[in-house]
ZAMARGU-4260 file (C-alpha; in steps of 0.2 Angstrom, whole numbers, plus 5000, padded with zeros to 4 digits):
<rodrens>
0) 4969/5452/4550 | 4962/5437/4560 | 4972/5429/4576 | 4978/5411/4571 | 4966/5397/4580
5) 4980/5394/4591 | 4983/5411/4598 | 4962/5412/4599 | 4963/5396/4609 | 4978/5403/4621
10) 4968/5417/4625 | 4953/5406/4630 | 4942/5407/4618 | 4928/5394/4615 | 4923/5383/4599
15) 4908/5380/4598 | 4896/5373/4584 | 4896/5355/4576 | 4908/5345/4564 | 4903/5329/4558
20) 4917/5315/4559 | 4915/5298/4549 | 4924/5286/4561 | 4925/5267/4565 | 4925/5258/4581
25) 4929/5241/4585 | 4922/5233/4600 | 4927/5215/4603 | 4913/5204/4614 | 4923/5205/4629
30) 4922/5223/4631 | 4903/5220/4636 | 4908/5208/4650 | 4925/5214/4655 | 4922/5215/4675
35) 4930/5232/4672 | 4933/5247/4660 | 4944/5240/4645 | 4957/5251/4639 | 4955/5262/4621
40) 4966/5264/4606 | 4964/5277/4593 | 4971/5274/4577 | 4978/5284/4567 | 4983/5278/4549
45) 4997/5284/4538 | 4999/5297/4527 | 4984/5299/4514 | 4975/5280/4525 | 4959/5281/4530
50) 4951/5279/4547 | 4941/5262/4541 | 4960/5256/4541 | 4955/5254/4559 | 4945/5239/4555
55) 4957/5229/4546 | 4962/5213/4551 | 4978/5214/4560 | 4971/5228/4572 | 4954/5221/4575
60) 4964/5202/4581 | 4972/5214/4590 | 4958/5222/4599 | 4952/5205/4602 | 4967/5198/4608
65) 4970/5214/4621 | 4951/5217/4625 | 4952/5235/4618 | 4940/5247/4609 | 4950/5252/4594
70) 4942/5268/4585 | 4949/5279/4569 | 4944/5291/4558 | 4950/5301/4542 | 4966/5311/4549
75) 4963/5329/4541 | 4974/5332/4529 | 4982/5316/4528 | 4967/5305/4522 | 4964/5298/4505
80) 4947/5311/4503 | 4959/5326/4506 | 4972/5319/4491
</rodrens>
């Protein structure tokens, strides 16, 4: 029988391969002329939400408003694909 991932992962062991993960990022203008790194907020949307959620309106005023890059992405498990 096969160790759970997080007993493989307590031991050390190394993932390693590709997974490909839709996402969405916001940038606001002032991030490319902030005088200094902005800050980042990852998202993460409710049960059975989507990533893209990341984009709506309320959170992209306030990735403006706070001069943050905001990014989501499908949750696994939790997401409206996996329902």
């Amino acid at each position: 029988m096969s160790k759970p991932l997080a007993a493989k992962l307590a031991e050390g062991t190394v993932l390693q391969g590709t997974y490909r993960i839709p996402f969405t990022a916001i940038v606001p203008a002032c991030a490319y002329t902030a005088p200094a790194p902005v800050g980042m907020v990852v998202y993460g949307h409710g049960l059975m939400g989507k990533g893209e959620q990341a984009a709506s309106g309320a959170i992209r005023d306030t990735a403006v408003d706070l001069c943050m890059v905001v990014v989501g992405t499908d949750m696994r498990g939790m997401s409206t694909p996996d329902g």
